[in-house]
C-alpha positions as CSV (number, residue, x, y, z in Angstrom):
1,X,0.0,0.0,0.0
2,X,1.6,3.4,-1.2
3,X,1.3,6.5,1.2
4,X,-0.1,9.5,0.7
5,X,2.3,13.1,0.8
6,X,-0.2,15.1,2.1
7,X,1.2,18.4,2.0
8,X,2.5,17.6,-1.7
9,X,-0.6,17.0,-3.5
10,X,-3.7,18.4,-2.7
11,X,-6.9,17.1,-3.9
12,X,-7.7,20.4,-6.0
13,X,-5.1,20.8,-8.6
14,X,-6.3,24.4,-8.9
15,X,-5.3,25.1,-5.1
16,X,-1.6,24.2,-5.9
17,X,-1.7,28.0,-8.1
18,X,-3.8,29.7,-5.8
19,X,-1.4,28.3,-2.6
20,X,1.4,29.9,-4.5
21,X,-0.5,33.3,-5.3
22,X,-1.5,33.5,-1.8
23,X,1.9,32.9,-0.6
24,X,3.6,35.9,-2.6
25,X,4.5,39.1,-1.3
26,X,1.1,41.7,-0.2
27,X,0.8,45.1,-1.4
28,X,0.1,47.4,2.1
29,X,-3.4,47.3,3.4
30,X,-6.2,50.3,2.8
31,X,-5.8,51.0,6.1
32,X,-2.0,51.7,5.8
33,X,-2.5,53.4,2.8
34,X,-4.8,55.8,4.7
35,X,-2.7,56.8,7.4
36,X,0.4,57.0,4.8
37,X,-1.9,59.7,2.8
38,X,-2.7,61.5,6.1
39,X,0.8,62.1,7.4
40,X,1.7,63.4,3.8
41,X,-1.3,66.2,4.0
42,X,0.2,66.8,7.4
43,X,3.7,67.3,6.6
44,X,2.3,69.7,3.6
45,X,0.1,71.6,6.0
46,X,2.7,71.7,7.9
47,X,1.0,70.1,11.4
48,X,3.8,67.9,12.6
């Protein structure tokens, strides 16, 4: 009886290309985006 490599194979071939999107570098979130756009305007307003 063979054994099954669990972590090798999944069952959904499709997940193997979505596993190795997911697993990529992230772009920063809205949120950090946000507060990155709100310390600009307050640099240019000048309200350090």
């Amino acid at each position: 009886m063979k054994r099954k490599r669990v972590g090798a194979h999944p069952r959904n071939p499709i997940a193997l290309a979505a596993r190795r999107r997911a697993a990529g570098p992230h772009g920063p979130s809205r949120k950090a985006l946000r507060q990155q756009e709100k310390r600009k305007l307050k640099k240019l307003l000048g309200q350090d």
